[in-house]
Every structure is written in structure tokens, then in C-alpha cells.
N, C-alpha and C positions, 0 to 999 in steps of 0.2 A: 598442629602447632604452627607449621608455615603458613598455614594461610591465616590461622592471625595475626603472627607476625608481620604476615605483609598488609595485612586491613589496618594494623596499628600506625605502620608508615603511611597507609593511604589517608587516614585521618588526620595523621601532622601535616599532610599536603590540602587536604579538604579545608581547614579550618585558618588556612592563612587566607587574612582578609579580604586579598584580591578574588581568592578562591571562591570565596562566602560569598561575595555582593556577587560572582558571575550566577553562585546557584538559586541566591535569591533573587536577582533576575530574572532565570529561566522559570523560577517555581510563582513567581507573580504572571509573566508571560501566558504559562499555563494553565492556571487558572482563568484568566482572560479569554484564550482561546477555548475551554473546556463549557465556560458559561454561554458567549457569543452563542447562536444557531448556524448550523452549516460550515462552521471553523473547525481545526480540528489540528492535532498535533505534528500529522504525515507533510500537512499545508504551509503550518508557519514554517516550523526546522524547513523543507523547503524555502520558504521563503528567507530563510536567515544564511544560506549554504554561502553564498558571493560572501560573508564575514570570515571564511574557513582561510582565505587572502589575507587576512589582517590579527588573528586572534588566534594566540597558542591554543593546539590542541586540547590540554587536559582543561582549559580556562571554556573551550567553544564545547566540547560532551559533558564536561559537569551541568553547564547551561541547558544542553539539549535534555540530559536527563532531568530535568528540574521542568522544561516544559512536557516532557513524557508522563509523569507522575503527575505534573498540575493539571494537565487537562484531562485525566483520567480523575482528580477531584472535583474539577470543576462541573465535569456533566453532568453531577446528580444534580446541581442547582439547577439548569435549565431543564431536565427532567421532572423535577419535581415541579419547579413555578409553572415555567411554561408547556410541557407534556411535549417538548419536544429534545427525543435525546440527538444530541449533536452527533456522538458516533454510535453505532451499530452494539456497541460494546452495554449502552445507554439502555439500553430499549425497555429490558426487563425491568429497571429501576423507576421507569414511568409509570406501570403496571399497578405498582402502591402507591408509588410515592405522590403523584398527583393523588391522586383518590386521599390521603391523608394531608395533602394540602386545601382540597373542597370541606371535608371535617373542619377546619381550622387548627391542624397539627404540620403545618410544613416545618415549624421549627425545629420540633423533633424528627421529624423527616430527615433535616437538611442535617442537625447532628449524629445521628443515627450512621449518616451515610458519609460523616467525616470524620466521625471517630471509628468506622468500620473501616475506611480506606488507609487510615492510617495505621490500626494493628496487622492489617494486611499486608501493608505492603513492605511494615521492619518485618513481616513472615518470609513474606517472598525474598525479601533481599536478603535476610538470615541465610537460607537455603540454595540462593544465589552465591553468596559468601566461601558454602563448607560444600557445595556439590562441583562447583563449575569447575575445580584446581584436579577432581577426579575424570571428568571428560576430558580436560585437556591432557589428563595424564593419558588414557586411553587413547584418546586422536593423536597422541605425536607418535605412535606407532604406523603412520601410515605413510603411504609410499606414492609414485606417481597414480598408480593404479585407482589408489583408493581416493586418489584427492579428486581426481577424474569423478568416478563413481558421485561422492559428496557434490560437486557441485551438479551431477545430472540427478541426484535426491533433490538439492534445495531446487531447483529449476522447476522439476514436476509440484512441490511442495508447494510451490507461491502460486504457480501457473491453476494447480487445482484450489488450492485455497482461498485466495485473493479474489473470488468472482462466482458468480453464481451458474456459470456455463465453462467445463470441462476443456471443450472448443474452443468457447471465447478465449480463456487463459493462453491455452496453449496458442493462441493465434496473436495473443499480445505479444506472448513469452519469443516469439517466431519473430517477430519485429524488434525485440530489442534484441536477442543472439545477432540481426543482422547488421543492425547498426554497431555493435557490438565491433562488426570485423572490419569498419570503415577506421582506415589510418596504415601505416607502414606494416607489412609482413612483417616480422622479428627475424624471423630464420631467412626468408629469403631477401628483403631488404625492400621489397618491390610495393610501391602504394594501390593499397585496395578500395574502389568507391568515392575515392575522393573526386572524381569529374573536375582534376585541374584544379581545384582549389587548394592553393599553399594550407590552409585554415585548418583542413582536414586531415592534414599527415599528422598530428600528432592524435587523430582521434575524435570522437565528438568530445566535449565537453559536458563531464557527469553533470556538474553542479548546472550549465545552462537548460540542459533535458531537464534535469529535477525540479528545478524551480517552472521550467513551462509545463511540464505534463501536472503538476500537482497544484502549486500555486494560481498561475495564468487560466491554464484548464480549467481549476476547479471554480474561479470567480467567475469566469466565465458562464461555466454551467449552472452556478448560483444566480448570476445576475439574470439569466434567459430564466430559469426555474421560478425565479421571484414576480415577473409579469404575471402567472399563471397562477398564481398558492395569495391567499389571504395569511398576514400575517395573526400568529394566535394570541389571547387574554393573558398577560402574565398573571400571575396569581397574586395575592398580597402575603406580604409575609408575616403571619400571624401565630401567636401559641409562644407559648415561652421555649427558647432554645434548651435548656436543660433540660435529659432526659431524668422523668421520675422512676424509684427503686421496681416499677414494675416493667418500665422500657428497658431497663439496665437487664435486667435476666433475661428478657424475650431476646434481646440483639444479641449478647456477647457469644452466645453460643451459633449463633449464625455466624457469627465476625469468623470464628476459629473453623468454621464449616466451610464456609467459602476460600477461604486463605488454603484450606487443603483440597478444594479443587480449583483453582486458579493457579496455583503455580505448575503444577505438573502440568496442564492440560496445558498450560501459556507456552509451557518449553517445550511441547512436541513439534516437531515441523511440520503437521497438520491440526497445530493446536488454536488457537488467536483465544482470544474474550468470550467468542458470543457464548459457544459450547459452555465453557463453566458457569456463566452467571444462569446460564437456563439450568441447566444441573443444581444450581444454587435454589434456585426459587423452587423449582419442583419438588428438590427437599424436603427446603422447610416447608412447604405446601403440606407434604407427608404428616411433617414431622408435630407441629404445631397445635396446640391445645387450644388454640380458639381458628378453626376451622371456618368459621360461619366468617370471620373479618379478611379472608381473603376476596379478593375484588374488590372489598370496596375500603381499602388502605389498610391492611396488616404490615404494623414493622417491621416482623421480619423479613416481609420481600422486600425491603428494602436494604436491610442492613446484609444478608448471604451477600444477593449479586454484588451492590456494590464493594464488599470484601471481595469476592472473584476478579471483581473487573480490575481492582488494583493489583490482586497479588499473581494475576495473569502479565499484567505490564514486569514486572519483576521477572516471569516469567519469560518472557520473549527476550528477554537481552540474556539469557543463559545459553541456546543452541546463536544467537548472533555472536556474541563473547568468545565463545568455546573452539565452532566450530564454522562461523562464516555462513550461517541459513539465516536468514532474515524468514519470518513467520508473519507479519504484518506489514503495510504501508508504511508506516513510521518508524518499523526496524529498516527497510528497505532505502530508506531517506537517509537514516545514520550510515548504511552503510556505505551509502554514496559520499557520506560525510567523510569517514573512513580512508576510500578511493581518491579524495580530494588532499587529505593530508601527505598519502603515498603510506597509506598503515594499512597491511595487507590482515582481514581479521583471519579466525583461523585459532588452533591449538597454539602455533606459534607465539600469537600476542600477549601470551603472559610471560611470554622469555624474552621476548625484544621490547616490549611496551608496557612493562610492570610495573611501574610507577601510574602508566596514565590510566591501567585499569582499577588497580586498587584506590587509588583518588577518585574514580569515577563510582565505584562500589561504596567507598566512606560518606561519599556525597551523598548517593543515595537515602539513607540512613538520617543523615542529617537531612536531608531535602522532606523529609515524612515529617518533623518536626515543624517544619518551617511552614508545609502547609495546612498544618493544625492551626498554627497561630494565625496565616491567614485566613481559613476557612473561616472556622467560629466566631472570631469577631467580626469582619468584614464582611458578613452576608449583605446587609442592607446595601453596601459599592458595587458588589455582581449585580442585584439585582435591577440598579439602575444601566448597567451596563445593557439591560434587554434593550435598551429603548434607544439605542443608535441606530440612525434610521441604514440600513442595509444599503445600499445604494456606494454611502459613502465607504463602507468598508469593501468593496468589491473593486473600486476607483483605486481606493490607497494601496490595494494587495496588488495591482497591477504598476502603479508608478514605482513602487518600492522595488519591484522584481526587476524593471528597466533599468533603475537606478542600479540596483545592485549587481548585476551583470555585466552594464556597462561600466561599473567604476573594478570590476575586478578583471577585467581584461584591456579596457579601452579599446574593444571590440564593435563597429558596428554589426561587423560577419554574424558574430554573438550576439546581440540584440535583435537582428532579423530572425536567425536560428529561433529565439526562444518563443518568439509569436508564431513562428512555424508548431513546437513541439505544444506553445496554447492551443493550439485548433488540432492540432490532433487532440491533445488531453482533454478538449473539450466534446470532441465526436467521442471519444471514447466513454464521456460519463454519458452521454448523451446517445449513445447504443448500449447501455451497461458491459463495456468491455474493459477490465481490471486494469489499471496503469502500472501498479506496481511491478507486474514481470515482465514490462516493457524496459524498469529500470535495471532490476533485478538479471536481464538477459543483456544489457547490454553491458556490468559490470564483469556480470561472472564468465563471458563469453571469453573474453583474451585467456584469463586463466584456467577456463578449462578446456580449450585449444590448446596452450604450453603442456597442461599435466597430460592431456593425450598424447600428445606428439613424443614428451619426455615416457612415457612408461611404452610408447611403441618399441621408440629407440632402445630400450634396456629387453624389450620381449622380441628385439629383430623381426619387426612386425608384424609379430603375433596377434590378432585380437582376442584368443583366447583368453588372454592376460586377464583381463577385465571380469570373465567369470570361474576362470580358475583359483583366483585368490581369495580367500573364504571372506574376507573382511570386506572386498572390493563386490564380487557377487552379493554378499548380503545385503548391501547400501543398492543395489542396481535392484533388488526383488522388494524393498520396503516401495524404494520408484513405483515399483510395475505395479503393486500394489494400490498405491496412493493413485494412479491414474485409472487404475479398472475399476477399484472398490465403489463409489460412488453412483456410477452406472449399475453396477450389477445390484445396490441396494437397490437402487430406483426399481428395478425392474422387481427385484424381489417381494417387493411393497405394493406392486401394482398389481390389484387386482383381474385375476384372470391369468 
């Protein structure tokens, strides 16, 4: 009953009209960036962070989650038209869904896959709504020890998850702990890594890293990648958008399939998108009474994943919310958003900041509606949006990012800085090495320095502390876990 009561105040906050135009904002944003190729939602909310200076909080995460949700709508359109999914999350939804745009059914494709993302993602957010008030009821039982612990879980979480090399991650993860400890000791007063620069006593600047390693980087590595790739046929948009009473039965029971593996799987801390939508399609693969229309455009691999893919995104703002693990790029970016406001996430932030998460959860809810409306009518405007020619959107991602940097500090330091953390971010897409727990290590590093030092001081520096406390040792063995299991599958699987 409290948490409805507090969803009821979150929605008199959501549906005040400043509220509403920031969400429909973000919920058109992202669908923009969902359609675009090679855009994606970890990039823009990067590129939007320099606004975190000028734009109340709950007005700048209502926004963010509206492009979270839209670009998680937007990708089945360019999966379907043009067979290329913009995120990773996308891929399986390419599998039919083109194949049912060659047939001359993308229409039914394209609604199939927005009235699945939308019973998805009121699911996720439902369960969003009546689970998260229970974790944080369990997490504020925790003490230095265990806060320690939690941030060396999410650390190994992102480091193994976010990348396709174990190494690699942790080798990101290595480089942002380090930049992590550039700025004033706390305890002893003494400046670390600054090399003389007044600049750097207070720290690197999250939002200037974020926006170079994800934005700058990633135009970067799109504008190099684009000399090389032919661009591909967009499809036409053909077949009537309404689905008929025989689409209506084949999808909805995928919709409700997918929705129950996308959230749980979205909220583990080695959870993200790709896992439930391949879980999805494989399903219905199973499951499906016309068998033979797989590969060459069956709706239900359209309608599962894309239900996964959204009520996965629901998912991953439940362990960020609750407990302060960002599980993807784009949590990773909010939570730098986060870091910028000075709102520490955590079990805490529904005791200090309960206002701006229950508006952020009402939003949600409303944000599903809003991209219904614009999904189904305005497919014909995505669709022309294929046809800007790339060049120009790689230009604008990078003048915006100068712009925005420089006008939120009136830093040059700051605008040097962030063409620095560009060319890293860009060697790094450019070796496939994860950025995310570059950011990820450089946020969580001060605070989990304080929680060690604090839970030493109270164990008179004991290190035992750390696996003596049942709660504190369990969250250190899910770690060891999450970093070994991966390898020993591999080896397991390999023949011989």
C-alpha cells in the first residue's frame, strides 16, 4: 500500500505539464535515436549530461527515461526496414522482422513490435513499481562492509558483462578505479595525480569523461567505420499496419512471454537485453504452430524479443534504483547523471529522494503510452529519418558535445580533457574494449575507498570483516563467481 501511495504522488508530479512536455521530449528523442543506425541511448543521455547544470533533476531523469524506453522502441524500425539493429539488444528482432518486411508485411512487423514493447514495458515497470521498495527494504540493512562488497559485485558485474573479453573489462574497469582516485585525499587532505593542475583537485569531471568516452568516441568510431561498410536498402513500408485476428493470437502470448523473461533477466547484475530476447525467440521457436515460417518472417520472433528488449530496459533501472549497479551502458550514463546532481543511488534514494524516484517511475508508465502514440502513427517520419546522410550526424554529435562542456563549465581545461577521453573512447571501440567500466570505476571508486576505509575503522583493521559478515561475504562470492564462471563455461564447452 506504500508503494502505491507513493506511485499516486509520483503521478501528480509526472502529469504536471512541465513534467509531461520534458517526458515527451525524451520519449520523441528516443525514438529518433532508436531508429537512426549506430545511435543509441548510452550516446545521446551522454551527450545531453552538460544540461544536468541547467535542468531540475526530476524534469532531466524523467526526460532520460523517456529516451531509455524510446530507443528501446525505436530499434525494431530500423531492424525491420533496414536489417540493421542499432543496439545489440536489436539483433534477434532483425531475424523476422526484415524477413517479414521482403513478404511485404513490415507493417505488421513494425506494430506487432510496438504494441509488444508497449504491454512489456507497463509489465516491467509494474514489477518495477511493487519489487524495488522490497530490495531497498533488504539493502538498507547494510553496513560499511557490505557497501564495500556491493560496489566490488557491481565493479566485476559491468567489467565482465559490458564486453566480450573478461580482460578487456577488467582492464577498462582498471583505468577508471584509477582516474577514479585523481583529486584531494578526503582523509588526508593531500592531492592525488593532479600533476599541478588547480583543474583536477576537485576530480575528473564525470559528465566531461561521459560525454568523450561515449558520445565523441563513439562518432568517432562511426565516422572511421563508415569509410569501410556500404550503407544498406531501406525497405519500403508496405502491408497494412493493423494486425489481423490471426496476428492478434500468434503475438500476445509472446508479448506476455517475453515480459517474463526480460525483466528478471534485465535486473540481475549480469543481466542486460541480449540473454532474454535470444531466450524469447528460442521459445517461441519451440513453441509455435507454424514451424516451417521461422527464417523466413514468423511474428512471433518478432513480437517475444521485442517484448524482452523493453521489459529488460524496466529491468535494469531496478538493481540501478535500488542498489546503485548499473547492468548496462545506458544505466552506467544515468548513473553518472546521478553523480552530477550530487544524488548518491543506492537503498538510500528512496528515503532522501522519493519524490524524484516515484515521478521518475509514474513517468514511466506514462512514457509507454506516449510511445504508442508515437510509434503507430508516425512510422512513415522514422522512416525518412533513414535517409540523413551520416556524415552530418557524426559533425553535429561532436559540436554539441564542445558546446555543451564548454558552456557548463567555461572550461577550456574541460574541452581539451573531453577530446582526450574522445580518442580514448575511440581506440577503445576500436580494440573492442567496453567503456562503460571505464565510467562505471571511476564513479564507484571514491565511494568504495570511503566504505573500505569506514568498515576498516569500525573492524580496527581487521580484513576479515569483509568475509566474516554473512551478507558482506555472500555479495564477494556472487563477485568471484561472476568473474570465473564465464571461463570455466568456455572451457567447459570446448571440446576436448
Amino acid at each position: 500500500m506504500d508503494a502505491f501511495n507513493a506511485l499516486m504522488g509520483g503521478f501528480s508530479n509526472a502529469l504536471q505539464p512541465a513534467t509531461l512536455l520534458w517526458g515527451f521530449i525524451g520519449c520523441f528523442v528516443g525514438t529518433v535515436v532508436g531508429v537512426l543506425p549506430g545511435l543509441g541511448p548510452a550516446l545521446t543521455i551522454a551527450l545531453l549530461l552538460p544540461l544536468t547544470y541547467h535542468v531540475p533533476a526530476t524534469s532531466m531523469f524523467v526526460m532520460f527515461a523517456g529516451i531509455y524506453y524510446g530507443a528501446a522502441y525505436g530499434g525494431s524500425t530500423t531492424s525491420i526496414l533496414l536489417n540493421t539493429p542499432g543496439e545489440t539488444s536489436s539483433m534477434v528482432t532483425a531475424l523476422e522482422g526484415n524477413k517479414m518486411a521482403r513478404k511485404g508485411r513490415a507493417g505488421q512487423a513494425l506494430t506487432t513490435a510496438a504494441i509488444g514493447s508497449f504491454v512489456a514495458g507497463t509489465i516491467g515497470t509494474l514489477a518495477l513499481t511493487f519489487f524495488a521498495p522490497w530490495v531497498v527494504e533488504a539493502a538498507l540493512k547494510f553496513g560499511p562492509a557490505e557497501y564495500f562488497s556491493l560496489m566490488v559485485l557491481s565493479l566485476v558485474a559491468v567489467s565482465a558483462v559490458l564486453g566480450n573479453s573478461l580482460l578487456r573489462g577488467m582492464l577498462a574497469l582498471a583505468l577508471g578505479l584509477l582516474l577514479g582516485m585523481v583529486g584531494v585525499d578526503l582523509q588526508t587532505g593531500q592531492p592525488r595525480f593532479t600533476f599541478g593542475r588547480p583543474e583536477l583537485l576537485d576530480g575528473i569531471e564525470v559528465t566531461v569523461a561521459a560525454v568523450g568516452l561515449f558520445a565523441v568516441g563513439e562518432a568517432m568510431y562511426l565516422a572511421w567505420q563508415g569509410r569501410s561498410s556500404e550503407p544498406g536498402s531501406v525497405m519500403k513500408l508496405s502491408g497494412r499496419l493493423w494486425l489481423s485476428a490471426q496476428d492478434w493470437a500468434r503475438s500476445w502470448k509472446a508479448w506476455l512471454r517475453g515480459a517474463c523473461f526480460g525483466f528478471p533477466i534485465g535486473a540481475m547484475p549480469a543481466g542486460g537485453a541480449e540473454l532474454p530476447t535470444l531466450l524469447s525467440y528460442y521459445t517461441e521457436k519451440k513453441l509455435t504452430r507454424h514451424p516451417e515460417e521461422f527464417g523466413h518472417g514468423a511474428i512471433e520472433g518478432v513480437a517475444g524479443p521485442e517484448a524482452a528488449n523493453n521489459a529488460a530496459a524496466a529491468g535494469v533501472l531496478m538493481p540501478l534504483l535500488t542498489l546503485g549497479i548499473p547492468t548496462s551502458a545506458t544505466a552506467a550514463i544515468m548513473l553518472s547523471a546521478f553523480e552530477g546532481y550530487g544524488i548518491q543511488t543506492g537503498p538510500q534514494l528512496f528515503s532522501t529522494q522519493g519524490g524524484l524516484v516515484w515521478t521518475l517511475i509514474a513517468s514511466l508508465y506514462i512514457g509507454n503510452v506516449i510511445l504508442l502514440v508515437l510509434n503507430l502513427p508516425m512510422v512513415g517520419l522514422w522512416v525518412k529519418l533513414l535517409r540523413i546522410p551520416p556524415p552530418w550526424l557524426y559533425a553535429g554529435i561532436i559540436v554539441v558535445s564542445v558546446i555543451g562542456v564548454y558552456g557548463a563549465g567555461n572550461s577550456v581545461f574541460n574541452v581539451g580533457l573531453l577530446f582526450v577521453f574522445g580518442a580514448v573512447g575511440y581506440l577503445m571501440r576500436r580494440f573492442d574494449f567496453p567503456a562503460a567500466p571505464v565510467l562505471v570505476g571511476l564513479i564507484l571508486a571514491p565511494l568504495a575507498e570511503q566504505s573500505m576505509r569506514q568498515a576498516l575503522t569500525i573492524s580496527q583493521g581487521e580484513w576479515s570483516t569483509f568475509v566474516t559478515r554473512p551478507l558482506s561475504a555472500t555479495l564477494l562470492a556472487i563477485a568471484v563467481v561472476l568473474a570465473v564462471a564465464p571461463a570455466l563455461w568456455r572451457r567447459l564447452r570446448s571440446p576436448g
